[in-house]
C-alpha positions as CSV (number, residue, x, y, z in Angstrom):
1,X,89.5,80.8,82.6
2,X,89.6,84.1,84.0
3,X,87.2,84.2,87.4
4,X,85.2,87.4,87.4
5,X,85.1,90.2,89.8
6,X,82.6,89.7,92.7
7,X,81.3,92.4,94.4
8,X,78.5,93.1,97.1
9,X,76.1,95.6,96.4
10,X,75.6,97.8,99.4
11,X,72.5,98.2,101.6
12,X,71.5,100.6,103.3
13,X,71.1,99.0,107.7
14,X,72.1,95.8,106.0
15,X,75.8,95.6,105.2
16,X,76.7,96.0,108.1
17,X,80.8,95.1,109.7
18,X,78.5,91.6,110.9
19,X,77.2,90.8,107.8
20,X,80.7,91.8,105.7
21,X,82.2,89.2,107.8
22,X,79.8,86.4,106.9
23,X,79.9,87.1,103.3
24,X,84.2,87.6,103.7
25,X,83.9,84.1,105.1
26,X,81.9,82.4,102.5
27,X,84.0,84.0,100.0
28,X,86.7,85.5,100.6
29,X,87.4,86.6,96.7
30,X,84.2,88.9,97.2
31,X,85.1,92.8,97.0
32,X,83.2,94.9,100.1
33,X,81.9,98.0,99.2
34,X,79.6,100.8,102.0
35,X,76.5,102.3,101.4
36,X,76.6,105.8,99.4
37,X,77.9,107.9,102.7
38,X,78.0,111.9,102.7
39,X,81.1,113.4,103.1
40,X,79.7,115.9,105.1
41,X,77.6,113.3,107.1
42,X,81.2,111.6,107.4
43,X,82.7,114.7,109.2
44,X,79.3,115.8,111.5
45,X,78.3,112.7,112.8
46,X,79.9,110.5,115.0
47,X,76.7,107.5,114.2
48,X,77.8,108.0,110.4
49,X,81.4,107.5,111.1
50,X,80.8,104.0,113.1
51,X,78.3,102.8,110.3
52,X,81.9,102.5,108.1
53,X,83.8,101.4,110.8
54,X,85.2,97.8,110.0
55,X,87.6,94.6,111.1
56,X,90.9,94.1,109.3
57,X,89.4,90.5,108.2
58,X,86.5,92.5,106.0
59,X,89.6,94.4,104.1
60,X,89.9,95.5,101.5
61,X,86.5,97.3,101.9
62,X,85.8,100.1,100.0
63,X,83.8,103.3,101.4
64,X,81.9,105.4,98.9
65,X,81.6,109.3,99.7
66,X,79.1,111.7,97.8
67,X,79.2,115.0,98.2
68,X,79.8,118.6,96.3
69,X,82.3,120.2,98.9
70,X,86.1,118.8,97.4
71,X,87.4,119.9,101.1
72,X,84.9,117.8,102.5
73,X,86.0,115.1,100.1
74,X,89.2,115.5,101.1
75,X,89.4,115.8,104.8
76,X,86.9,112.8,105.2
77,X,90.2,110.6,103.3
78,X,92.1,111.9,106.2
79,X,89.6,111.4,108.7
């Protein structure tokens, strides 16, 4: 039987590096995703940046970047 994909859905104030952690340790299977983050936001604002910041037991966690600004998309991945 193939197991399916688990993921958490993201929430904005509430999925947190804390609460990643707790759900990582329940079950470690589960796949960690961020809230929706601008790209822009990402680049400007240091509060943004720590909001994705995360421990190397929550990986692989998965950021989610909106924006319309491709260099923006692309210097946030090198960010």
């Amino acid at each position: 039987m193939v197991r399916p994909i688990v993921a958490l859905a993201p929430m904005d104030g509430i999925t947190d590096s804390a609460y990643r952690q707790v759900v990582r340790r329940i079950d470690p299977g589960v796949v960690l995703f961020s809230e929706f983050t601008s790209a822009d936001g990402f680049l400007r604002s240091a509060r943004v940046r720590r909001r994705l910041d995360f421990k190397p037991e929550e990986h692989p966690y998965f950021v989610q970047l909106f924006g319309s600004d491709p260099e923006a998309f692309a210097e946030a991945t090198r960010a």
